[in-house]
N, C-alpha and C positions, 0 to 999 in steps of 0.2 A: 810556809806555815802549815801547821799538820789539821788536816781535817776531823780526824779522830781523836778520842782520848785514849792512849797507849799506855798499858800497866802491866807488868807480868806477875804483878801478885794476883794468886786466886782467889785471894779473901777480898782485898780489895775489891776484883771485879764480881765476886759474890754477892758483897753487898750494894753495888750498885745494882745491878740488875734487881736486885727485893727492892730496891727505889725506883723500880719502874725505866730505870736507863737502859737502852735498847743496846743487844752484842751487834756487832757489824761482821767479825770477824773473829777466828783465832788462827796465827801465822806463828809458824815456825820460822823464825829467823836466825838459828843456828839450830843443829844438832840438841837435840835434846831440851832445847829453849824454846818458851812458846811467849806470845805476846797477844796478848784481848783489846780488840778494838773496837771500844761502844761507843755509840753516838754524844751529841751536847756536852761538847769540852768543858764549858763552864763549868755547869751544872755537875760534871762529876768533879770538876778540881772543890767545889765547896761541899759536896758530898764526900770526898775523902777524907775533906778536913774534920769533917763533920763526923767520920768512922773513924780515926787516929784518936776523936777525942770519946772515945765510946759511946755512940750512940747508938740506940736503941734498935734492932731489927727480930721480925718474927723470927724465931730459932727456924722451922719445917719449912719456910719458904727461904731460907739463907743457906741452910743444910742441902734442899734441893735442887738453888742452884748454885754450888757447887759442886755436887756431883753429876750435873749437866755438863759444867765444863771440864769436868775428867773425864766423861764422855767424846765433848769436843775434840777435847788430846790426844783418847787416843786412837778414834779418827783420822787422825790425820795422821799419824806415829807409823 
């Protein structure tokens, strides 16, 4: 059973993190492929659902991290 919540969308993990959900990790699991591992599985599977159905997040704090985690990438790159 996976400890973390695993997503390789950046938007995705964009907007959890503006929800306060903590990054653990970002792994390169093949070549050119990266994978974001934030903390409270739950809580992000209903925050997903919760962003797939448009919800609402500050624009400047969503924008900023995502370009955090293009930072992360290419860090590690």
């Amino acid at each position: 059973m996976d400890t973390f919540f695993r997503t390789d969308d950046i938007l995705t993990s964009s907007f959890l993190l503006t929800q306060g959900i903590k990054l653990v990790d970002v792994i390169e699991d093949r070549p050119h492929h990266f994978v974001f591992l934030l903390l409270n599985i739950d809580k992000c599977e209903e925050l997903k659902r919760n962003f797939l159905n448009n919800a609402v997040a500050p624009a400047r704090e969503l924008f900023s991290n995502r370009e955090m985690l293009i930072s992360e990438i290419k860090n590690r790159s």
